[in-house]
Structures are given as C-alpha cells and as structure tokens.
C-alpha positions in Angstrom: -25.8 -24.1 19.2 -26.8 -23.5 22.8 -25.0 -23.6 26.2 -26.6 -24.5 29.1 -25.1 -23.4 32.7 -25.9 -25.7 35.6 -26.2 -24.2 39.5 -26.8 -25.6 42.7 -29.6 -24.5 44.7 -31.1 -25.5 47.8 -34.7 -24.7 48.5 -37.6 -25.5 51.8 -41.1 -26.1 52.0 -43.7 -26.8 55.0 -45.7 -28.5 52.4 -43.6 -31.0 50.1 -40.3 -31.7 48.7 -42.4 -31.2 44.9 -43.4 -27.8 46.6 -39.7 -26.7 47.8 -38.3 -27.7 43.9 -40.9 -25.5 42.8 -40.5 -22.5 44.8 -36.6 -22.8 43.6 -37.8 -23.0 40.6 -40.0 -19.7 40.9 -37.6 -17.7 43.0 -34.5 -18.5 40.4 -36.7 -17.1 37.5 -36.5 -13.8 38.5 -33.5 -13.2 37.8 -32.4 -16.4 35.5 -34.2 -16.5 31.6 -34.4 -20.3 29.9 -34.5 -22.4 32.7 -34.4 -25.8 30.8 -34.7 -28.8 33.4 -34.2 -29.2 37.5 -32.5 -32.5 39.2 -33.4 -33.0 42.5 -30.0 -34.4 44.2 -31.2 -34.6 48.0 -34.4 -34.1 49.6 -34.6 -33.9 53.6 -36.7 -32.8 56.3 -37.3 -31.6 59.7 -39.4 -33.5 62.2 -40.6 -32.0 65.1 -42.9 -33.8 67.4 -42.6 -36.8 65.5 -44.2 -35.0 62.5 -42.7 -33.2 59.2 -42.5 -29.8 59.9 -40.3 -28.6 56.4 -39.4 -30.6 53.6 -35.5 -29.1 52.2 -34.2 -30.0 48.4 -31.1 -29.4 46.8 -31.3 -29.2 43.3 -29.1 -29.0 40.3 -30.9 -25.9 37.9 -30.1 -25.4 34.4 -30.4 -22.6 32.2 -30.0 -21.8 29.0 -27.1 -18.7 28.4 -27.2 -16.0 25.5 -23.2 -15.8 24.3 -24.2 -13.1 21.8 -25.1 -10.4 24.1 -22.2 -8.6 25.4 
C-alpha cells in the first residue's frame, strides 16, 4: 500500500499556463521523489499593454511518500 501527500503550489511563466505547471513540476522534483499526478486549480495572468505578459498557476502536486524509512 502506498500513500500519496497532496501540496499546493503556485508557479509563473512568460510563455504559458502548460509552461508555468511544468516548471512547478521541475522545481518541486528537486527536492520531492514520486511525483504521481498535478491538478491545475487556477490559472491567471498579467496583461500589460493589453498583451499577456505572465501566465500564474496554482496547482495541487502529489507525491508518493516512503513510511518505511525512518
């Protein structure tokens, strides 16, 4: 049996909202093993000059946690 923790994380981009997820993604792996699965919960950006300067997400991260090391 597994257990899976779930954190919040929010995350920006000046390319995408798929681009922000991902450098979540990348910057919670070095530190977190297992990630299993991402939910994106809000996505928003910044406009500036009537044009979208940033792309923000906050997602919902899982991970898989090893109970056996102590």
């Amino acid at each position: 049996m597994s257990t899976v923790k779930v954190i919040e994380v929010m995350s920006n981009s000046t390319k995408s909202w798929e681009d922000a997820a991902q450098t979540a993604v990348t910057h919670a792996s070095k530190t977190l093993k297992d990630i299993k699965s991402v939910w994106v919960q809000d996505q928003t950006a910044i406009v500036t000059n009537n044009k979208i300067t940033e792309y923000r997400v906050t997602l919902k991260l899982s991970f898989e946690i090893d109970l056996t090391k102590k």
